[in-house]
KOLDREN-834209 format. One record per residue: x, y, z of N, C-alpha, C in turn; residue in three letters; chain. Coordinates in steps of 0.2 Angstrom, whole numbers, always signed. Each point is the difference from the previous one (the first is absolute). Layout:
// KOLDREN-834209
ATOM    npx    npy    npz   capx   capy   capz    cpx    cpy    cpz  rest  kette
ATOM      X      Y      Z      X      Y      Z      X      Y      Z   ALA      A
...
This chain:
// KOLDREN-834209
ATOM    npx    npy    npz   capx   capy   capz    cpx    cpy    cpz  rest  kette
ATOM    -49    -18    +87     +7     +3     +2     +1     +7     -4   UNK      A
ATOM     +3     +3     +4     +1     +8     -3     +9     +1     -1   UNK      A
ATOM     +0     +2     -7     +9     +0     +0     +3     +5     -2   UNK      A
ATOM     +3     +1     +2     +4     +7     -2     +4     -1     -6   UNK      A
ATOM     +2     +2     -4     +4     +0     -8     +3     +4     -2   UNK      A
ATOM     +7     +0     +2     +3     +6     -4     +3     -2     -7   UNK      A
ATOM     -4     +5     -7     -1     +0     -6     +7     +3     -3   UNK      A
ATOM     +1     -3     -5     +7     +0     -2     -1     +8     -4   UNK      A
ATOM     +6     +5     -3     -1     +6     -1     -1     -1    -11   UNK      A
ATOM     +0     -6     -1     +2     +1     -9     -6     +3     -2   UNK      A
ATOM     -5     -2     +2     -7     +3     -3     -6     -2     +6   UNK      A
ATOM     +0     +7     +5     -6     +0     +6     -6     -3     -2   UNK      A
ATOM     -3     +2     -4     -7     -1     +0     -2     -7     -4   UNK      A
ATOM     +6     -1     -4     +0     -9     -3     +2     -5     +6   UNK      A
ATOM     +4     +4     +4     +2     -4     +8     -6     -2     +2   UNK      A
ATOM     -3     +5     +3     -7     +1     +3     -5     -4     -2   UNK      A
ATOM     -2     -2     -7     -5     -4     -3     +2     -7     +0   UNK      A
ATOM     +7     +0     -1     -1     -7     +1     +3     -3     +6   UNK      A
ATOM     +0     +4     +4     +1     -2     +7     -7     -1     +1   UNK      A
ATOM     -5     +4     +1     -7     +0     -1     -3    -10     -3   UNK      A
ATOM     +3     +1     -7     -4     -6     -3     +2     -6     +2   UNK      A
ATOM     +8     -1     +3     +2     -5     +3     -5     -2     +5   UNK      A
ATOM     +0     +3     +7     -8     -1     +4     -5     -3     -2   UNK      A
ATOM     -2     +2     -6     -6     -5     -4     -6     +4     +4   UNK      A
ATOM     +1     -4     +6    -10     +1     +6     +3     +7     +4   UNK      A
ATOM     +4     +4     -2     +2     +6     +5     -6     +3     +4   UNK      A
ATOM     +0     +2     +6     -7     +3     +3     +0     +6     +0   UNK      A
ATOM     +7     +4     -2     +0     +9     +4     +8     +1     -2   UNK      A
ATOM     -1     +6     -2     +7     +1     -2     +0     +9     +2   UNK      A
ATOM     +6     +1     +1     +4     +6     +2     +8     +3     -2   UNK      A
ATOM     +2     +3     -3     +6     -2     -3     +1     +9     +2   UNK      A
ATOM     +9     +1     +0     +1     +5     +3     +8     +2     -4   UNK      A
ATOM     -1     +2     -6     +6     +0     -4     +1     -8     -3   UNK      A
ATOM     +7     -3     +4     +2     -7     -4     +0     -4     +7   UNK      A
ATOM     -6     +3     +7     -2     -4     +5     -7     -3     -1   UNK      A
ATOM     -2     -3     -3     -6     -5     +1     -3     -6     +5   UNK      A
ATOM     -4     +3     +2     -4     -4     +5     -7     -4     -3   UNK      A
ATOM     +2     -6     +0     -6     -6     -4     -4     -4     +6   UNK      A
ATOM     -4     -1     -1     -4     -5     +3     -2     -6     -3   UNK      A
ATOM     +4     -5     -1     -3     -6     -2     +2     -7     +4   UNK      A
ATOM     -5     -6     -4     -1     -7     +5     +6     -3     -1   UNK      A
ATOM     +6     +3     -8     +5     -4     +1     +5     +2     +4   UNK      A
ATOM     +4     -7     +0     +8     +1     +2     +5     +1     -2   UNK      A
ATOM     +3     +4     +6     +6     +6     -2     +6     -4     -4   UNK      A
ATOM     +0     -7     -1     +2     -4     -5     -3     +1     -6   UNK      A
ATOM     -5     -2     -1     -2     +1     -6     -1     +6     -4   UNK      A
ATOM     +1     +7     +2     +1     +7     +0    +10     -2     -4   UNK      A
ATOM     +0     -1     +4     +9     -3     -1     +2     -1     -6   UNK      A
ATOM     -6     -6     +0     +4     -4     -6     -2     +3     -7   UNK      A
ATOM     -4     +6     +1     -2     +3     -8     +0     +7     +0   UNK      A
ATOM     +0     +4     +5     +2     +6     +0     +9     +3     -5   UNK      A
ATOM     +1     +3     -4     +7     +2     -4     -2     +6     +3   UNK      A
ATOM     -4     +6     -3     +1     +6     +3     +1     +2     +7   UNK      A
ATOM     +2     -2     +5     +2     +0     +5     +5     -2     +5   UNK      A
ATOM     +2     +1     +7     +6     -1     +3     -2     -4     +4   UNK      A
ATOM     -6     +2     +5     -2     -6     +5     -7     +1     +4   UNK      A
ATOM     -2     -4     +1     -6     -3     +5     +0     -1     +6   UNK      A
ATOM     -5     +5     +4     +0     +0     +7     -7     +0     +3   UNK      A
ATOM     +2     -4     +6     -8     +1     +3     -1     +7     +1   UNK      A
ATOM     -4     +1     +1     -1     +7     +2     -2     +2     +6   UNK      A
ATOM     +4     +4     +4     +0     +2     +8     -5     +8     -2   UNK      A
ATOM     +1     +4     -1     -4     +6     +1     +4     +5     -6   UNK      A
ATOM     -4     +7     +1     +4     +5     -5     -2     +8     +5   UNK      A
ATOM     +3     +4     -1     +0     +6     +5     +4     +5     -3   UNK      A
ATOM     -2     +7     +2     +6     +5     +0     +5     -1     +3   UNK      A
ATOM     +7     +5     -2     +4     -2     +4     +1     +2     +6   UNK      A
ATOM     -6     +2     -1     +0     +6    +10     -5     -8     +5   UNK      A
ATOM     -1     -4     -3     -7     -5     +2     +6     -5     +3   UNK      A
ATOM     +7     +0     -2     +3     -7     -3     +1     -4     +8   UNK      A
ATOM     +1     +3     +4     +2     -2     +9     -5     -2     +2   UNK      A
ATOM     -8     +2     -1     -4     -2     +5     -2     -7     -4   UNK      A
ATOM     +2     +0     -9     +1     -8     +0     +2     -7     +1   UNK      A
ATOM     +5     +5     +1     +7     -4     +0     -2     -4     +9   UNK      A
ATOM     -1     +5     +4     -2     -3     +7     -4     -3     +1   UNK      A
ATOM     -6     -1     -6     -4     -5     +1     +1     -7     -4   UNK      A
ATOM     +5     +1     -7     +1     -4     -4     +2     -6     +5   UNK      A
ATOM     -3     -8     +0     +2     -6     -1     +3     -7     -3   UNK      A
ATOM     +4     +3     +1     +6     -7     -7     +0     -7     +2   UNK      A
ATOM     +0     -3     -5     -1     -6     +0     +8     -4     +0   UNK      A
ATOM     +3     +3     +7     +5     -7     +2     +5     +6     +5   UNK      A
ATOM     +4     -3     +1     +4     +3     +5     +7     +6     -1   UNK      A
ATOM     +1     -2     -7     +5     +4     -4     -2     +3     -5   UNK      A
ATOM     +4     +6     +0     -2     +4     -6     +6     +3     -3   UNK      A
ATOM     -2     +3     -8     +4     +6     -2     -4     +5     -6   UNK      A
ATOM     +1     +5     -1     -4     +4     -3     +5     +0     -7   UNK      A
ATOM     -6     +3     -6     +3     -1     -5     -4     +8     -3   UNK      A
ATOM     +3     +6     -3     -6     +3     -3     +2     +3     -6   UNK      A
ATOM     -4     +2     -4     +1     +3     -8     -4     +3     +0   UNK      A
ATOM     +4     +6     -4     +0     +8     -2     -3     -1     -7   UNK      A
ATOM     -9     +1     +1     -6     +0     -7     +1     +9     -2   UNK      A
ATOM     +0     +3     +5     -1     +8     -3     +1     +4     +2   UNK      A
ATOM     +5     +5     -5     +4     +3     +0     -1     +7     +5   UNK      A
ATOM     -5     -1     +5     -1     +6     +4     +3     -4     +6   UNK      A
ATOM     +2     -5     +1     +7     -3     +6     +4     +2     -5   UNK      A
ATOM     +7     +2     +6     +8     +3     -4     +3     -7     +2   UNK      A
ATOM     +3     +2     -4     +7     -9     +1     +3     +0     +7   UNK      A
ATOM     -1     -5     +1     +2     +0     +9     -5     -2     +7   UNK      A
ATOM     -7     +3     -6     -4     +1     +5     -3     -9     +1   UNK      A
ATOM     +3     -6     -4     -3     -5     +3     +6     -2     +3   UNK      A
ATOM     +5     -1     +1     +5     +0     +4     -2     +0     +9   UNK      A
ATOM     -2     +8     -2     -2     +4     +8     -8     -5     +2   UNK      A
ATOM     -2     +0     -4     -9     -3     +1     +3     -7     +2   UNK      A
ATOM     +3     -4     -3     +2     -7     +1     +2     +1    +10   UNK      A
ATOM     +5     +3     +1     +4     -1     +7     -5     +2     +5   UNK      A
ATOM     -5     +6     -3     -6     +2     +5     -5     -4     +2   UNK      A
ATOM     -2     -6     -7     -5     -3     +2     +4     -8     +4   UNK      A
ATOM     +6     -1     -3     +6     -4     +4     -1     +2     +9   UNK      A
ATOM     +1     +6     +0     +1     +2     +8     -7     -2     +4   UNK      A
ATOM     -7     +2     -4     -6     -1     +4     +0     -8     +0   UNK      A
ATOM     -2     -3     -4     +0     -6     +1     +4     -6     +4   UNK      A
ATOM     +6     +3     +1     +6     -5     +5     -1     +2     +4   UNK      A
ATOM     -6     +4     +4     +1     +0     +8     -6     -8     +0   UNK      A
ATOM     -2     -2     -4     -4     -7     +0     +1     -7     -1   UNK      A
ATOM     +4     +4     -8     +4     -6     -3     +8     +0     -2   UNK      A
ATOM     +0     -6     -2     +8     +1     +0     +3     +1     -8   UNK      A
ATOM     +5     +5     +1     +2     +3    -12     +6     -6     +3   UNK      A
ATOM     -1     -4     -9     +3     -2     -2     +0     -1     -7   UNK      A
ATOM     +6     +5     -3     +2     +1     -8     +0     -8     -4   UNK      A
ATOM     +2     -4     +3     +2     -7     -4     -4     -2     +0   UNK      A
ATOM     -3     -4     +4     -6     -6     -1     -6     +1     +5   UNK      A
ATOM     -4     +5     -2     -6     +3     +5     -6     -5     +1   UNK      A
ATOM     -5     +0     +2     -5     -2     -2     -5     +2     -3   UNK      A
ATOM     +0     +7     +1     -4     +4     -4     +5     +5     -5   UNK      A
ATOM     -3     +3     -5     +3     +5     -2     -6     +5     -2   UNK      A
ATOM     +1     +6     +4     -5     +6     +0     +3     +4     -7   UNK      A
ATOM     -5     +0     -6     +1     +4     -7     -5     +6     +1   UNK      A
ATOM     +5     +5     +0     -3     +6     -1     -1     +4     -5   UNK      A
ATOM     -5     +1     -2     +1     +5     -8     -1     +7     +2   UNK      A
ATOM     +3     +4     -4     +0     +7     +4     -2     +6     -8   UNK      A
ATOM     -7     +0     +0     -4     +2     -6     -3     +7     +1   UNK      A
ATOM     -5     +3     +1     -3     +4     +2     -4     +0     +7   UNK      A
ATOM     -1     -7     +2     -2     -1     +6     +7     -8     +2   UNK      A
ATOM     +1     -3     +5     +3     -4     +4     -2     -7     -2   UNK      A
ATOM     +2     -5     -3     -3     -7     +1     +4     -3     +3   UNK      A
ATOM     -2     -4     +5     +3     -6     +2     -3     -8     +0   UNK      A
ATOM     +4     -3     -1     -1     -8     -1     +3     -3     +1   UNK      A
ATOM     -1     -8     +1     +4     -4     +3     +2     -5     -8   UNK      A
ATOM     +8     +0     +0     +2     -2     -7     -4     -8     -2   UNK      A
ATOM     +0     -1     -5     -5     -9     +0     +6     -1     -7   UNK      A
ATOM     +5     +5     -3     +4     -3     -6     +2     +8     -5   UNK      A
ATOM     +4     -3     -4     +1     +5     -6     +0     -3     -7   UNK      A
ATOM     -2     +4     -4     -2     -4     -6     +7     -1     -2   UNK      A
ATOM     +4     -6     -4     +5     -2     -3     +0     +2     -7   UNK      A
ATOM     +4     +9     +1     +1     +2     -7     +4     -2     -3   UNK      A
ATOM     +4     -3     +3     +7     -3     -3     -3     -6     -7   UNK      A
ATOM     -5     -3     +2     -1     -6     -4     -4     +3     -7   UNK      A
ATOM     -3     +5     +2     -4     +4     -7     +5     +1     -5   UNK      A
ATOM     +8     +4     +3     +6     +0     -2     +4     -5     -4   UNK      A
ATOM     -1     -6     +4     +4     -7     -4     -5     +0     -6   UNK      A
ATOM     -5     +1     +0     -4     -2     -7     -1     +5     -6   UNK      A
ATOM     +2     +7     +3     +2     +3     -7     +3     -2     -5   UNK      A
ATOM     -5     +4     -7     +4     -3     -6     +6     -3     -2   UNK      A
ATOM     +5     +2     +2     +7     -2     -1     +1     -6     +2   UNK      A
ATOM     -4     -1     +7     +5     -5     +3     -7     -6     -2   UNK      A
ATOM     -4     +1     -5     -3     -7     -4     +3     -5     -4   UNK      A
ATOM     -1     -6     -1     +3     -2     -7     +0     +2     -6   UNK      A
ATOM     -6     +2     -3     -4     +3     -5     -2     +8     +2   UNK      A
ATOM     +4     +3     -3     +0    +11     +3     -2     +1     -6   UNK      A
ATOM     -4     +6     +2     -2     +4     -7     +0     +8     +7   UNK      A
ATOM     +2     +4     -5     +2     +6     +5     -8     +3     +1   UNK      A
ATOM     -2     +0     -1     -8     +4     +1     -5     -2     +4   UNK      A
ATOM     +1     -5     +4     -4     -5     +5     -2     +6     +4   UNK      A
ATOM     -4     +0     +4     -2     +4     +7     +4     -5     +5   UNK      A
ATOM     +4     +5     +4     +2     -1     +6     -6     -4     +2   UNK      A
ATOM     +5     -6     +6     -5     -4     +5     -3     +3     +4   UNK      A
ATOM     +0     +4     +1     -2     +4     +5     -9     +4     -3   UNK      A
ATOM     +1     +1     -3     -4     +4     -5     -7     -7     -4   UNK      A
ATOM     +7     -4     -2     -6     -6     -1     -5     -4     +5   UNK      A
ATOM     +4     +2     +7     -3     -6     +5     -7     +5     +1   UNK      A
ATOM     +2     +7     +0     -7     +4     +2     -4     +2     -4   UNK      A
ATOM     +1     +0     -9     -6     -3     -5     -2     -6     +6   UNK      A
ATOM     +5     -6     -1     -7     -6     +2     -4     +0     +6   UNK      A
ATOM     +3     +4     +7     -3     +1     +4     -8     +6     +0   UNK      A
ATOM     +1     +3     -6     -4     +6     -1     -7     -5     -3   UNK      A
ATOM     -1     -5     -1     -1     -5     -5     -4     -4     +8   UNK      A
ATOM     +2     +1     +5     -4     -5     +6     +0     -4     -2   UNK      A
ATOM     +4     -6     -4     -2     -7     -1     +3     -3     +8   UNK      A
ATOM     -2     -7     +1     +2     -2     +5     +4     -8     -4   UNK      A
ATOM     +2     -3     +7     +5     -4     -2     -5     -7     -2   UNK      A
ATOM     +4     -2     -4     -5     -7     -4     -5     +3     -6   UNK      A
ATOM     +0     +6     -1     -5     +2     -5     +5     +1     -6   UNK      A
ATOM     -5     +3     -4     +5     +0     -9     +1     +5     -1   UNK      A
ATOM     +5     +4     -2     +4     +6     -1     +0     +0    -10   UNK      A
ATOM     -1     +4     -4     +1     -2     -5     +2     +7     -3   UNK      A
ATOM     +8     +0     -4     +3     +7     -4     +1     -5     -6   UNK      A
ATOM     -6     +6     -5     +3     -2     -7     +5     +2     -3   UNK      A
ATOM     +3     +5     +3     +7     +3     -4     +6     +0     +6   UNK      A
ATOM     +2    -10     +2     +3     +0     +3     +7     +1     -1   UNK      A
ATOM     +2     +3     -7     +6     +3     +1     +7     -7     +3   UNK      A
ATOM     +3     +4     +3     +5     -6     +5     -5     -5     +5   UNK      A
ATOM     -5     +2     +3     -2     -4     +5     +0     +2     +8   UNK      A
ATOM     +2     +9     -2     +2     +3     +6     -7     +0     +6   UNK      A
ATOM     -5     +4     -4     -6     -3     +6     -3     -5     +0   UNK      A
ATOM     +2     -3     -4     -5     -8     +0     +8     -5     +7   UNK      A
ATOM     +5     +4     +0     +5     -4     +7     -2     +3     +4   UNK      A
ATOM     -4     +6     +3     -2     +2     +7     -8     -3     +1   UNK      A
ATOM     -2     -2     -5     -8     +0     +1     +4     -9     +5   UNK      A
ATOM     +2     -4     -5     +2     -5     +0     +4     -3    +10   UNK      A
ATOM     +4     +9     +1     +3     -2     +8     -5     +0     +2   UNK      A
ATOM     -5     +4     +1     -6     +0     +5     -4     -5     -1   UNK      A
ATOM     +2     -6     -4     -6     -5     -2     -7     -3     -4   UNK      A
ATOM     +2     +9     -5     -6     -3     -4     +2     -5     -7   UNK      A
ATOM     -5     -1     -4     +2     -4     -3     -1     +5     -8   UNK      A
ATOM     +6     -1     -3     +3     +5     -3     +0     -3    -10   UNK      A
ATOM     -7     +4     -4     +1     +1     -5     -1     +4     -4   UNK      A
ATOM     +5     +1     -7     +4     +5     -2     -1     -2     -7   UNK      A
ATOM     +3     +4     -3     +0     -1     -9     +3     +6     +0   UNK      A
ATOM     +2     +0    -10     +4     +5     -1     +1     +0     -8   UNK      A
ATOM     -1     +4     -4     +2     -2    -10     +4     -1     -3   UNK      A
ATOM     +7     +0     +6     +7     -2     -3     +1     -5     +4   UNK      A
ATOM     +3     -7     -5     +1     -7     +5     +5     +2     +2   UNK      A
ATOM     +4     +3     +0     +9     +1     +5     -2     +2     +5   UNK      A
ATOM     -8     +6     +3     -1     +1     +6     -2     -4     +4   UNK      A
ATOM     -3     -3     -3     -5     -8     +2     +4     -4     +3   UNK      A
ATOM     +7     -2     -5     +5     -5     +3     +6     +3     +4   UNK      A
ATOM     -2    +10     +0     +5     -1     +7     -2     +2     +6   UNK      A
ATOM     -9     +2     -2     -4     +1     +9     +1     -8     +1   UNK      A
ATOM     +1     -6     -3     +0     -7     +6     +6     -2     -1   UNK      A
ATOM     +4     +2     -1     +7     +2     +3     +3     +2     +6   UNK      A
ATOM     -2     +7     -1     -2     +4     +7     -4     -3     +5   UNK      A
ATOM     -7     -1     -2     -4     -4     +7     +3     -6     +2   UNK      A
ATOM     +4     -5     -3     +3     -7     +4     +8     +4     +4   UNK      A
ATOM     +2     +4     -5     +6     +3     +5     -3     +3     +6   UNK      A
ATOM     -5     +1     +0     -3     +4     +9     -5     -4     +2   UNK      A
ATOM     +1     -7     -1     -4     -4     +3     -9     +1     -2   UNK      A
ATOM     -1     +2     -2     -9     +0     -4     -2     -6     -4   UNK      A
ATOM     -3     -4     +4     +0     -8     -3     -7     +0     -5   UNK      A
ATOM     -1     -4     -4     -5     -1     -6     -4     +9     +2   UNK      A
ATOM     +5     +3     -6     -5     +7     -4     -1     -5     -5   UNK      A
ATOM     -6     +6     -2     -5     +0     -6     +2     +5     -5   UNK      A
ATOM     +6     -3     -5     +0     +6     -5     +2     +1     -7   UNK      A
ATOM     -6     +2     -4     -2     +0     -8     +3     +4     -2   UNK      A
ATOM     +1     -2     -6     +2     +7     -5     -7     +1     -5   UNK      A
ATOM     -3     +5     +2     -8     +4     -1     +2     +4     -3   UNK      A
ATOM     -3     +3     -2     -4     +9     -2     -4     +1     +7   UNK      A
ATOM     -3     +6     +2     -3     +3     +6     -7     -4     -3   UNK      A
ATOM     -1     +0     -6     -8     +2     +0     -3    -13     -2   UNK      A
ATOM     +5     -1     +0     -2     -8     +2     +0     -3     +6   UNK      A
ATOM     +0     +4     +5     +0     -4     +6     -7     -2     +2   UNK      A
ATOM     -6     +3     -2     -5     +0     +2     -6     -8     -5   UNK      A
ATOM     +6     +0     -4     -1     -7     -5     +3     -4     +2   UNK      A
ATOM     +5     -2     +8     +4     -7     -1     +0     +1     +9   UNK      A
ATOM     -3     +3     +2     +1     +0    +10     -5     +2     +3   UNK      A
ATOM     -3     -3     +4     -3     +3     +4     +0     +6     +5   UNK      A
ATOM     -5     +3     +1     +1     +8     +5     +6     +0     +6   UNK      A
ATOM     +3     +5     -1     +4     -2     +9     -1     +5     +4   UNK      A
ATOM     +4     -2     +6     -3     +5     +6     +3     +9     -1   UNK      A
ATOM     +6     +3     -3     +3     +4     -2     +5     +2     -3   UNK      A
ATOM     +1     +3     -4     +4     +2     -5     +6     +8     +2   UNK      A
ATOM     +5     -6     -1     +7     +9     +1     +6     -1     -5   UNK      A
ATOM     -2     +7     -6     +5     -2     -4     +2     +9     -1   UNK      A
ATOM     +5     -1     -5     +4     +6     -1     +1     -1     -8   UNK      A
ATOM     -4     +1     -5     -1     +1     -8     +5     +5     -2   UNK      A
ATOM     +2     -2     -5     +4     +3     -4     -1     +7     -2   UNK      A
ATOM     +2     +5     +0     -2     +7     +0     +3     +4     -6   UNK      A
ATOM     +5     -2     -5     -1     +0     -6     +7     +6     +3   UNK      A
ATOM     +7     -1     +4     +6     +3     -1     +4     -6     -1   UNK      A
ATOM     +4     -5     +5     +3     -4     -1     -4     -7     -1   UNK      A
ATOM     -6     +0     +3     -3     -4     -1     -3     -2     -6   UNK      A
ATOM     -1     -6     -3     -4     +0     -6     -9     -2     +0   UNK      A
ATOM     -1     +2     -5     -7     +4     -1     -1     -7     -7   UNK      A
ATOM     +3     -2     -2     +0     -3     -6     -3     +5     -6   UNK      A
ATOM     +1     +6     +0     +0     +4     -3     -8     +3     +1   UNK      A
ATOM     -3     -2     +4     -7     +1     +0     -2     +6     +4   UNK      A
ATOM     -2     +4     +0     -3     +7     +3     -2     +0     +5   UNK      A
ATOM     +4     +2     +6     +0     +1     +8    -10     -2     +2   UNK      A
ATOM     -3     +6     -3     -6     -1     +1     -6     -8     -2   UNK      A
ATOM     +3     +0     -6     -5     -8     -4     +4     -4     +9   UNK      A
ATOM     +6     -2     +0     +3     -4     +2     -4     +0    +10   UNK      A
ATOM     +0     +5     +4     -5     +4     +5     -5     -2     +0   UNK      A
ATOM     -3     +2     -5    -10     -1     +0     +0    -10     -1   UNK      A
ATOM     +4     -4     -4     -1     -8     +1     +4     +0     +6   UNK      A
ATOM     +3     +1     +4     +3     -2     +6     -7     +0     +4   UNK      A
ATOM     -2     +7     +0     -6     +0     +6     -5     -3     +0   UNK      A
ATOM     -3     -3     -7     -3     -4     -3     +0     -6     +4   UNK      A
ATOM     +6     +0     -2     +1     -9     +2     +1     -1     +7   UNK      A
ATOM     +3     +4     +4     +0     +1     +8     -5     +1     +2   UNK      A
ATOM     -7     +1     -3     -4     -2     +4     -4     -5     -3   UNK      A
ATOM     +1     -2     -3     -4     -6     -3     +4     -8     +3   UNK      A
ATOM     +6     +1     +3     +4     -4     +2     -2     +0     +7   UNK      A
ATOM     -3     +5     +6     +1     +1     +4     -5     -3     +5   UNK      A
ATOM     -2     -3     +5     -4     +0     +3     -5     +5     +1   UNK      A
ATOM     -6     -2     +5     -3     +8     +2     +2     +1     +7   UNK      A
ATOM     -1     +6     -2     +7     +6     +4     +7     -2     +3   UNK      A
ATOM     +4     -2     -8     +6     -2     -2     +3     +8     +1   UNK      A
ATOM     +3     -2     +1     +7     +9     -2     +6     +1     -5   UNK      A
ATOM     -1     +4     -4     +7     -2     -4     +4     +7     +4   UNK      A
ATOM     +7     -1     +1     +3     +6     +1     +6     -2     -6   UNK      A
ATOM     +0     +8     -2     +6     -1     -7     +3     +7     -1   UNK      A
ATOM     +6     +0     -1     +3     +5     -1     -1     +4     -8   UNK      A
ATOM     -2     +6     +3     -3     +3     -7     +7     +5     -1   UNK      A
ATOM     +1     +1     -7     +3     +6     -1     -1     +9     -1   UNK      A
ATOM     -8     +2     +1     -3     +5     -1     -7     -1     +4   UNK      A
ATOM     -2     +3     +4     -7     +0     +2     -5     +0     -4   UNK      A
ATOM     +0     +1     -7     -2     +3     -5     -4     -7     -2   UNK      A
ATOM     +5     -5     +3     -4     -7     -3     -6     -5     +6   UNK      A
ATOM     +1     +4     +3     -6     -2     +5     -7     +1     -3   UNK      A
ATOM     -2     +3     -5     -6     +2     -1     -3     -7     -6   UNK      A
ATOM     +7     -4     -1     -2     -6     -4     -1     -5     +4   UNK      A
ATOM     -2     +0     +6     -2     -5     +6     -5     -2     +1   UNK      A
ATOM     -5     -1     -5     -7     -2     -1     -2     -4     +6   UNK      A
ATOM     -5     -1     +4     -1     -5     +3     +2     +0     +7   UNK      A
ATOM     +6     +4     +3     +3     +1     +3     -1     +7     +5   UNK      A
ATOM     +0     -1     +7     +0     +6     +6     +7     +0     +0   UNK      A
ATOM     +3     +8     +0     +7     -1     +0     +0     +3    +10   UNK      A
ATOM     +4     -7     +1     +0     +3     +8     +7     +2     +4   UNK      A
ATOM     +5     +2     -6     +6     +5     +3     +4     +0     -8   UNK      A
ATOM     +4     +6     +0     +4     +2     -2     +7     +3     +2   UNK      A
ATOM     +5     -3     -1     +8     +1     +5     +3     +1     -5   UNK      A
ATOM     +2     +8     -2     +7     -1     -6     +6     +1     +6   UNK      A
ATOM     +4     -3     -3     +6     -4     -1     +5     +4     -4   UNK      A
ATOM     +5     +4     +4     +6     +2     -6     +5     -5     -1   UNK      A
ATOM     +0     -1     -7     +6     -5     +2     +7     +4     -4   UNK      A
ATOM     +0     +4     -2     +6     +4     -3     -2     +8     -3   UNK      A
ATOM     +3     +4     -1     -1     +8     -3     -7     -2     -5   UNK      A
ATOM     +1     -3     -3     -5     +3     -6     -7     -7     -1   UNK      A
ATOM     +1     -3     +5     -4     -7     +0     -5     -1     +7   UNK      A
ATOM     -6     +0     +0     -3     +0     +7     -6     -4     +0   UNK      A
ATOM     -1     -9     +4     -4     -3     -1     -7     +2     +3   UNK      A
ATOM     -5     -1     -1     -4     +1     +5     -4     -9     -1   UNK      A
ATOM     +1     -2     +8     -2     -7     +3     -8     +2     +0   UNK      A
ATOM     -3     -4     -3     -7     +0     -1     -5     -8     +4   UNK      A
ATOM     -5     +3     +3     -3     -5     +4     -6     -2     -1   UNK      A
ATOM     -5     -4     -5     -7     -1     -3     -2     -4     +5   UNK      A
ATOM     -5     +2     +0     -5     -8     +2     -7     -2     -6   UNK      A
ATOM     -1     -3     -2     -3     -3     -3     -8     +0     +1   UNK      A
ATOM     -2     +3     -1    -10     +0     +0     -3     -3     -4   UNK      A
């Protein structure tokens, strides 16, 4: 199936990969700003259920100029008898209005066929309007609002520093693990990734060297429903003494501002993480983790680094989301 993806604007190229990595078996990919065209054998459900960086999934009807858009539009086939168009303004070379005017134009060719109905149509035609034209037939919208309810604040156990839900869900998806497999953060902190590995269904373990994290990431996990996690109060470098390999690894370590370091040197601390993430890891496991400098990728021993996505998250502070596979 081939789908069209309009990719949220907080960080385009972190949208694009892990819209990418969710696919898993993708066959062809074409992206056009924050309009991506994917190819894969899954379902625009299960696209749904794990995509954060994005608005919505659609099958995909065609793409064209916007001098092409009528001789589509006159061949285009919809799947029911009612329709309504819906379209979004991706690039700043359309003037405001101009989806307005495109919505009632492609309105007007299609009703001499089918019938517009704003309320309850049978199809909804999504237009994305980028550099070239997408069109597709809606299949859903991702629910940003739920990413929302699980922000820090509205946890039982808050520590202000967590990575937005949103930001955690696409570490783990960056990470390709599938559902029933083992996701393991050793610096689970609150428990904020180890609760989105845990929505999508994997099985979720964590540790952390302060027992108050430990006792408020299973806190957190039973107040969102995340049934039997696995989770130690460890050091990073004993896991490879008390567990078995897992299928992939998504954490956010302590970077030595707000976070604590236990007073140990960003770098000693870095070089045993990567140590142990791959010694933890399956063959061609993936750790993706949020680095605070790129400067630390080079302690990645063992490791094909296959994307780098920084992340601003305020004036003087810029993650870069990092992606290993394991050789």
């Amino acid at each position: 199936m081939r789908y069209l993806i309009e990719l949220s604007g907080e960080s385009e190229n972190l949208a694009k990969a892990e819209a990418t990595a969710c696919a898993l078996n993708h066959h062809g990919i074409m992206s056009d700003g924050r309009a991506l065209i994917l190819e894969s054998d899954f379902s625009s459900s299960e696209l749904l259920s794990r995509l954060a960086l994005a608005w919505s999934v659609s099958d995909f009807m065609f793409s064209c100029k916007i001098a092409e858009l009528d001789g589509h539009l006159e061949k285009l086939d919809l799947p029911g008898k009612s329709f309504r168009v819906r379209t979004s303004r991706l690039d700043p070379i359309h003037n405001p209005g101009d989806g307005t005017k495109l919505s009632r134009h492609v309105g007007e060719i299609l009703g001499r066929r089918y019938k517009v109905d704003l309320v309850n149509p049978d199809v909804e035609l999504r237009i994305l309007m980028s550099s070239d034209i997408h069109a597709g037939i809606l299949r859903g919208e991702v629910d940003r609002s739920a990413f929302e309810a699980r922000k820090p604040e509205n946890r039982p156990y808050k520590h202000p520093i967590s990575l937005h839900p949103k930001l955690a869900r696409a570490l783990v998806n960056l990470t390709q693990v599938e559902k029933n497999q083992i996701l393991l953060d050793p610096f689970c902190g609150t428990g904020g990734i180890l609760m989105e590995a845990g929505l999508i269904g994997c099985h979720v373990l964590g540790g952390d060297i302060d027992q108050r994290m430990v006792d408020g990431t299973l806190q957190n996990l039973s107040h969102f429903g995340i049934t039997n996690p696995d989770i130690r109060n460890l050091d990073i470098s004993e896991w490879p003494k008390v567990h078995e390999k897992v299928h992939a690894i998504a954490t956010d370590p302590p970077y030595g501002r707000s976070a604590s370091t236990a007073k140990e040197q960003i770098g000693s601390l870095y070089s045993r993480t990567f140590s142990t993430c791959h010694a933890m890891l399956k063959k061609k496991g993936r750790l993706a983790i949020a680095l605070p400098d790129e400067k630390h990728i080079t302690l990645a021993t063992g490791f094909t680094l296959e994307g780098m996505y920084p992340v601003r998250v305020h004036r003087s502070l810029t993650r870069h989301f990092c992606v290993f596979k394991k050789v």
